[in-house]
LUMRO-26757 format. One line per 4 residues: for each residue x negated, y, z negated of C-alpha. Coordinates in steps of 0.1 Angstrom, whole numbers. Layout:
! residues N
X,Y,Z; ...
! end
This chain:
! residues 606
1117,-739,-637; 1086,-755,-623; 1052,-748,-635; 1034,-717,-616
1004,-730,-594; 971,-738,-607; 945,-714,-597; 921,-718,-566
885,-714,-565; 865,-699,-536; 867,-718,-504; 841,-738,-491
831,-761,-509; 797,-771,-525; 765,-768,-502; 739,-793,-495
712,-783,-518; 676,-772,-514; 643,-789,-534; 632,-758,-549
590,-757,-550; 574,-766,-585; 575,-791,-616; 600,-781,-642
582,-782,-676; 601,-797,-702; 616,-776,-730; 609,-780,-771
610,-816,-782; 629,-823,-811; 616,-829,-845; 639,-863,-847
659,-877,-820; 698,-873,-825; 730,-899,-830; 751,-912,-802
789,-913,-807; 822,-906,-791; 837,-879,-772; 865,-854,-778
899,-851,-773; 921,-829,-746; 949,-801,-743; 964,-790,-710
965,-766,-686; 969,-727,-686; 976,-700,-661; 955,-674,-653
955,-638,-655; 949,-618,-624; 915,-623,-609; 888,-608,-616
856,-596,-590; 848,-629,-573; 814,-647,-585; 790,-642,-556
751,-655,-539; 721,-645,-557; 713,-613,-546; 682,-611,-518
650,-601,-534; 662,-606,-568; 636,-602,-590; 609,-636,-594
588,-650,-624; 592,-669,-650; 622,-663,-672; 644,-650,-635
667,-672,-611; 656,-676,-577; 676,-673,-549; 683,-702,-524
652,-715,-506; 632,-696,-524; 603,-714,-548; 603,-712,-583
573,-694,-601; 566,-717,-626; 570,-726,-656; 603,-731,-657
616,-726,-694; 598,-700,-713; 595,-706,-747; 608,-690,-776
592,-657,-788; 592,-624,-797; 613,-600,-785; 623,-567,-782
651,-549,-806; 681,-546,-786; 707,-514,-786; 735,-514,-802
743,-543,-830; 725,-568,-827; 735,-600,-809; 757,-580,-784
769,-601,-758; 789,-584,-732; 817,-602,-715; 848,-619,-731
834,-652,-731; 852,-674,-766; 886,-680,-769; 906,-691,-795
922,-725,-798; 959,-736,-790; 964,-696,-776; 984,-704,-741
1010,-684,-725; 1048,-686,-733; 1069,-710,-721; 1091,-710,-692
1124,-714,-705; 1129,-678,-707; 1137,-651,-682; 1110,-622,-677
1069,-622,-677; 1054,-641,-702; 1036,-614,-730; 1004,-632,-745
1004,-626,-779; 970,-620,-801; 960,-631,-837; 959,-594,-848
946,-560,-835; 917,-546,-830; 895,-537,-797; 886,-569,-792
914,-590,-794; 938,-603,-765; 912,-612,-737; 926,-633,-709
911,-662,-698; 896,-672,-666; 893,-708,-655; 869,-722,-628
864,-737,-595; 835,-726,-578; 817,-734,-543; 781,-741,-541
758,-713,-526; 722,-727,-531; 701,-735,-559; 682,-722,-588
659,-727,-612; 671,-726,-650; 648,-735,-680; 635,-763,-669
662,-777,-638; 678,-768,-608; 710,-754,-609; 738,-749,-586
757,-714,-580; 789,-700,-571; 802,-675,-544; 833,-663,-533
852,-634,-532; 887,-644,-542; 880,-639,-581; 861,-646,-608
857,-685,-616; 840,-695,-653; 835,-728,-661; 843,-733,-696
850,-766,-716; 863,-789,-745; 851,-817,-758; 872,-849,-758
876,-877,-786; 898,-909,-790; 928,-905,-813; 936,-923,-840
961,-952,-833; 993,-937,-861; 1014,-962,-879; 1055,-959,-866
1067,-954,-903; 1096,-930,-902; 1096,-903,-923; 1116,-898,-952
1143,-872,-949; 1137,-854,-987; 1153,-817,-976; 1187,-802,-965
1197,-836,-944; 1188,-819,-909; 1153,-824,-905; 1136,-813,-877
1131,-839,-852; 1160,-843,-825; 1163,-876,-824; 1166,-896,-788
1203,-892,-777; 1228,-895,-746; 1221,-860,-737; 1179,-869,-731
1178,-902,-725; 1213,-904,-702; 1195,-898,-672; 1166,-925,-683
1161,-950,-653; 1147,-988,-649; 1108,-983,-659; 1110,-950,-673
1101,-943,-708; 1127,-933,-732; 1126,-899,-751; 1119,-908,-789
1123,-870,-801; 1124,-839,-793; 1117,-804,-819; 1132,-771,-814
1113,-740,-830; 1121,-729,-868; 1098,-705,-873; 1109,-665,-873
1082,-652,-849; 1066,-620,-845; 1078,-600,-812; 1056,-611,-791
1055,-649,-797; 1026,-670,-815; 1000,-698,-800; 998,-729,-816
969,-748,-830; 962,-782,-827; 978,-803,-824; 955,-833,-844
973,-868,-850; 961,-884,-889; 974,-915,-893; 1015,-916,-889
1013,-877,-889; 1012,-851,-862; 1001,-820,-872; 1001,-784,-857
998,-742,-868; 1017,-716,-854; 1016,-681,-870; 1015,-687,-912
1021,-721,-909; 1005,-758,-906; 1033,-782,-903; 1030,-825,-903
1060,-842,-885; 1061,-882,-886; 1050,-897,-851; 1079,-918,-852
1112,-893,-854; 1094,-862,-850; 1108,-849,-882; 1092,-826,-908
1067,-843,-933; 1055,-814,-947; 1049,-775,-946; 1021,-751,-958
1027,-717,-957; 998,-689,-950; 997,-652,-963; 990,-644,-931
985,-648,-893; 965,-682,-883; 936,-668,-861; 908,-693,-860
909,-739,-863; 887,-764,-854; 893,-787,-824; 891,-820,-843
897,-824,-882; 867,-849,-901; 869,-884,-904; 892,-885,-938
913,-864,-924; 908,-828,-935; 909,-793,-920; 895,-757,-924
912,-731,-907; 909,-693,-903; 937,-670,-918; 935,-633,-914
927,-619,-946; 958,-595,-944; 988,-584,-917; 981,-556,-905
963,-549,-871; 928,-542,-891; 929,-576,-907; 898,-595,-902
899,-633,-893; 876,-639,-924; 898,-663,-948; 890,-699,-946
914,-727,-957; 912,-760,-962; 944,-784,-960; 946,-823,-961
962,-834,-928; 972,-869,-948; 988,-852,-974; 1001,-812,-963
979,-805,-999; 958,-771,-990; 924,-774,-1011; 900,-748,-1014
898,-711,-1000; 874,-690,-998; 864,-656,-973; 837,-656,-952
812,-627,-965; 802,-598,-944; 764,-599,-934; 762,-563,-922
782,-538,-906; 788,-555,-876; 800,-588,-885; 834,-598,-885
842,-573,-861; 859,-607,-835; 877,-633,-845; 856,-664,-858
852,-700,-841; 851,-726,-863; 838,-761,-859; 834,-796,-875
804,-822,-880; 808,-847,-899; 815,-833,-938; 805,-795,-923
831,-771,-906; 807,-742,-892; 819,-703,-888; 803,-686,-855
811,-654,-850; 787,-622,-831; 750,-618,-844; 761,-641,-877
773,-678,-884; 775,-699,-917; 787,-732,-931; 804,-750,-960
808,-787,-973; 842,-794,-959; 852,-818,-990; 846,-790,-1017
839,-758,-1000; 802,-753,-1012; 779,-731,-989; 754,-750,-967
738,-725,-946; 739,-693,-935; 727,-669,-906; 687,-682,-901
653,-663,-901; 640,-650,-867; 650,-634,-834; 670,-661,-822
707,-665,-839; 735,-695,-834; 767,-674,-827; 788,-705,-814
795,-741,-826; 809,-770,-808; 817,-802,-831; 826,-838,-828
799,-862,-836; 771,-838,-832; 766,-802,-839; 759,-777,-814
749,-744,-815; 745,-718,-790; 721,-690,-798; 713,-657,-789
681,-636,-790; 672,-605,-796; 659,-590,-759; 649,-551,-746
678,-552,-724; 717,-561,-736; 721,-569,-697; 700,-593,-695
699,-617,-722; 687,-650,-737; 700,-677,-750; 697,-712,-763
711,-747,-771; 704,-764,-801; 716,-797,-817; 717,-785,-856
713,-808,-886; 752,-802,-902; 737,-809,-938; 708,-786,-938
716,-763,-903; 678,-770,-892; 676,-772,-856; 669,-806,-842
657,-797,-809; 660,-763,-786; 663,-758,-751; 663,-728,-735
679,-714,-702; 663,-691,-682; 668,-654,-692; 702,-641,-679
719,-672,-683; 742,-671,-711; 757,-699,-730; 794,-707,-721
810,-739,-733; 801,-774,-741; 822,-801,-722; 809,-828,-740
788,-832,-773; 778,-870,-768; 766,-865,-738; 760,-830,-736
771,-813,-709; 771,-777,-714; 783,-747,-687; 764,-712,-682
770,-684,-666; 748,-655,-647; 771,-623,-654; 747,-601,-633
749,-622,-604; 778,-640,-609; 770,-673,-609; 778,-705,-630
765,-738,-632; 771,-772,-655; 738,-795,-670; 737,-826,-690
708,-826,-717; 692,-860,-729; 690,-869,-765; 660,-850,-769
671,-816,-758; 652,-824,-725; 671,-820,-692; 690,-847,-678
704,-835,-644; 728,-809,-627; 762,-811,-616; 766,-811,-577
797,-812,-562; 804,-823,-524; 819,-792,-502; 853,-787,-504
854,-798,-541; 866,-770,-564; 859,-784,-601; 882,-771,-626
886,-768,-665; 917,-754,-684; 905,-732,-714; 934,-717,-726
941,-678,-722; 936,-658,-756; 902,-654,-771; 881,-633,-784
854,-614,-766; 815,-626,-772; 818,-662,-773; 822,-675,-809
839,-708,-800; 825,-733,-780; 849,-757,-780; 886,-758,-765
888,-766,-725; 911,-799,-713; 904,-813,-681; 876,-833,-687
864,-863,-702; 830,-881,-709; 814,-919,-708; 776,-923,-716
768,-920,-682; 798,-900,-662; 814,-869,-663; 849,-863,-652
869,-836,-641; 897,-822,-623; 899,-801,-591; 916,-767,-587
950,-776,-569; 951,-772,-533; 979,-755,-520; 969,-755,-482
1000,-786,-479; 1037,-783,-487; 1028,-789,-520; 1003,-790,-547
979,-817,-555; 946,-824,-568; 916,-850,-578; 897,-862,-606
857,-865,-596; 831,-882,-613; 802,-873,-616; 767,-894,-625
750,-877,-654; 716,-892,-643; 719,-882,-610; 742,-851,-612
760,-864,-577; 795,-873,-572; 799,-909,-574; 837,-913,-563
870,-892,-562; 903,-896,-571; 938,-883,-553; 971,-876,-575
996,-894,-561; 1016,-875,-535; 1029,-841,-544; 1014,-844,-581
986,-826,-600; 964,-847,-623; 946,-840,-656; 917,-862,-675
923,-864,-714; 899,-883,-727; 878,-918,-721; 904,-948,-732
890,-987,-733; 869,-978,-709; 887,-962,-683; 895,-921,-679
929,-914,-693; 948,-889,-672; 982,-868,-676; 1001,-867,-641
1020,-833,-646; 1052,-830,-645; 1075,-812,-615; 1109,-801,-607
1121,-836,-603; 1095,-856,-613; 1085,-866,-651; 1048,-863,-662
1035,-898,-668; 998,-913,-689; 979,-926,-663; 943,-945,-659
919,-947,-636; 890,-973,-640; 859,-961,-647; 846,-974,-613
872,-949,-591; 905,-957,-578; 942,-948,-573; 954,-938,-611
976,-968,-628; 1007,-952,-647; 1009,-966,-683; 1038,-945,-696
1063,-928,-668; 1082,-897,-686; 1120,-895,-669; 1126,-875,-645
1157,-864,-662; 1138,-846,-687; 1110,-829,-664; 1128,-795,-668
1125,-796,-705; 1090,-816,-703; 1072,-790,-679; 1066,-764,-704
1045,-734,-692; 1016,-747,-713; 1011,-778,-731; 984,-802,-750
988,-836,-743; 979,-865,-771; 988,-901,-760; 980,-924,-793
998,-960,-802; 1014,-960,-768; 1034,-928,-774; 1028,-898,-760
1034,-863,-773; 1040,-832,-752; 1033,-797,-777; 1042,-765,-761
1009,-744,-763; 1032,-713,-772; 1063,-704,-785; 1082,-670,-774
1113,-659,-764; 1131,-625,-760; 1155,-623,-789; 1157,-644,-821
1187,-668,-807; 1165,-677,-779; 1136,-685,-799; 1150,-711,-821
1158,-730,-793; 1131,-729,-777; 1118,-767,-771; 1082,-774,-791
1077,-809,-786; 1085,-841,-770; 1076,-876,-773; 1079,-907,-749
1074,-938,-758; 1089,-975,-743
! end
């Protein structure tokens, strides 16, 4: 079965834009100027739910002055980012933030080897659990002003269309020991055999190992987590469990079993190697995602665990997002967030002083936060970024959108480039920030362009988690992402465009080859590493494109004997050591039999 089509964005394309009247004023200047490192890694694409009421123009005499988006042509009052203050007490608990905005990592739909509808699964019940996700492509309607920069808007009436991001950063190049078989002499990698690599033709790459699912899942299927590569080990969760396989064979290394569901993980593990996950702290639906864990990805030894303490009646009441920096995994959640020293567990910070609280974390080689204040009107709220100090969580800088703009995911940390959305008007927009917190530029994409991001389809509903969108990558200087597929031919296709962070223009585009969608991953020896996605008859392939534009140049061709098993209905990509590894984002099925053999991962290596 072939994968379903990607989802479109409004027609039309990108406008030309308008100068609006003014000079920006810049936001808070940091108290000391942050690091510079890498970027984070990728996961693949989802499928959408049914869409949702289309994002539209800025609405004609929308209300002016300072703090309020302008519509196109019209000039902004001046300043342009308000500075933090007082404000009013809001109704309801506080921090509210309507809309299902966070989702939860690794949570994709069922795969397609399966008759019947695919049935998301949650991590556990509750009013606010089993959101759907929406993923982006938007046209350009005009400008507007947002704390401090222009911004670009969305219209169209063909269904909602949210930006939303990941991070990307470079794996770690795994050593090809096997494992050693210590169990009941079946293992759990399927070695590459007749049946797979039969087909295998001149130039193709050969099918190292394949898994099959051993886990006894709940009804309606479980997401996985991960999956992170630590030196010769591969690791993922799914439901109680976090399982290492060796990179080389695909068999088991090691197994550690949870009381209960998985609901929460971080998109990249630290430096040495170790983890934090959430674990419900119990199996039925009124469980909270409050346990935290921490397991050593080089060993399968779990450390410490501890549960996150309630600050008040309403926290805890979503599922946490958890991020790390450096030795500091971070807990966001609504109206609340903490942290702990990753190595031993110890509290570091908790929720801070004042009318402005971090809810969200994104992680990697700096720590963001977005915030929320408190406001006199839930509907129209404010927020901020913030680049946090992971030792002492003391902001380093703050800038702050324009009020009504909300906070929705960070593409990259370093450089930050960070998506918001206008739920009122229904409008979205992508900026990069300099070092300082100051803005750099906005995204502008040329008409006809449809940007896309894949974010996964299971989250919870205010945001906690800003982390965990694929399709796009980051240099120092250039962003890159996909396009929605277009459908108009016999086929589908996409691009990849890049786009100048200094400038916020397009600087080139990309085609898939013919009849072929493409996907960025992550930034590899200087060039933007890409996953061309599988199709009835053709295997998915690693793929480059230089980092000045290009046709993309196949590193690793999959075979197109294997596409059928290869094109799951969701997937996360990793491509380390000249392997590549193809996890199925979920794992479901409609009886028992069918579910332990279902396929959960390939690898392809020469």
């Amino acid at each position: 079965m072939t994968q379903p089509p990607s989802q479109q964005p409004p027609q039309g394309g990108f406008g030309a834009p308008q100068e609006p009247q003014g000079t920006p004023q810049p936001p808070p200047q940091p108290q000391s100027p942050p690091p510079a490192p890498p970027q984070m890694p990728p996961a693949p694409p989802q499928t959408p739910p049914p869409a949702q009421p289309g994002y539209g123009y800025p609405a004609p005499g929308a209300q002016s002055g300072p703090g309020y988006p302008q519509a196109p042509g019209q000039p902004a009052p001046g300043p342009y980012a308000q500075q933090p203050g007082p404000y009013g007490a809001p109704a309801g608990p506080y921090g509210q933030q309507p809309g299902p905005y966070g989702q939860q990592p690794g949570y994709g739909y069922p795969q397609q080897q399966y008759p019947g509808a695919p049935v998301p699964g949650g991590s556990g019940g509750g009013p606010f659990k089993g959101k759907p996700a929406v993923i982006i492509g938007a046209a350009l309607a005009g400008l507007l002003v947002v704390g401090g920069g222009i911004f670009f808007l969305t219209s169209g009436d063909d269904g909602e269309k949210k930006p939303v991001s990941k991070s990307s950063s470079d794996a770690v190049d795994p050593s090809t020991s096997p494992s050693v078989d210590q169990g009941d002499g079946k293992g759990d990698g399927r070695e590459a055999d007749d049946d797979l690599n039969a087909g295998r033709k001149a130039g193709e790459a050969k099918v190292l190992w394949s898994t099959k699912n051993d886990i006894d899942l709940p009804r309606n299927g479980a997401g996985v987590h991960g999956p992170w590569v630590v030196g010769d080990t591969l690791v993922k969760g799914m439901y109680r469990t976090v399982t290492g396989y060796s990179v080389a064979d695909g068999k088991k290394k090691w197994d550690v079993p949870l009381p209960a569901d998985i609901c929460s993980a971080p998109g990249t593990p630290t430096a040495d190697g170790k983890i934090v996950i959430g674990v419900k702290n119990g199996t039925t639906d009124r469980a909270d995602c409050s346990d935290l864990q921490m397991i050593d990805l080089n060993t399968g030894k779990a450390g410490w665990k501890k549960s996150v303490k309630k600050n008040g009646t309403w926290d805890l009441m979503t599922d946490i997002g958890l991020a790390i920096s450096g030795d500091t995994v971070t807990v966001g959640r609504t109206g609340n967030s903490s942290a702990y020293r990753v190595s031993d567990g110890k509290d570091l910070f908790g929720k801070p002083s004042g009318n402005c609280q971090p809810f969200a974390f994104a992680g990697g080689p700096k720590l963001i936060a977005a915030a929320s204040c408190r406001t006199d009107d839930v509907d129209n709220p404010q927020h901020q970024i913030q680049e946090i100090d992971p030792a002492t969580g003391k902001a380093k800088w703050t800038y702050q959108p324009k009020r009504g703009w909300e906070v929705e995911k960070v593409y990259s940390v370093s450089p930050l480039v960070v998506s918001l959305t206008q739920r009122e008007e229904k409008k979205w927009g992508i900026i990069a920030l300099k070092e300082n917190g100051t803005l750099r530029s906005q995204l502008i994409s040329d008409k006809g362009d449809n940007p896309a991001v894949d974010c996964g389809s299971d989250f919870g509903i205010f945001g906690e988690k800003l982390e965990g969108c694929t399709g796009v990558a980051a240099d120092a200087n250039t962003l890159y992402m996909m396009t929605a597929d277009d459908t108009s031919g016999t086929s589908r296709t996409n691009k990849v465009l890049a786009f100048d962070l200094n400038t916020g223009k397009t600087k080139w585009k990309s085609a898939a080859p013919a009849e072929r969608t493409m996907k960025p991953l992550r930034m590899e020896g200087g060039n933007v590493l890409v996953y061309l996605e599988p199709t009835y008859d053709k295997g998915g392939a690693i793929a480059t494109i230089a980092a000045t534009g290009g046709a993309p140049k196949v590193l690793l061709q999959h075979p197109a004997s294997t596409s059928g098993i290869e094109n799951f209905f969701s997937s996360r990509i990793l491509y380390t050591g000249g392997s590549s590894f193809v996890v199925s984002d979920r794992v479901t099925a409609s009886n028992d039999e069918e579910e332990k053999e279902q396929t959960t991962m390939m690898a392809f290596g020469k």
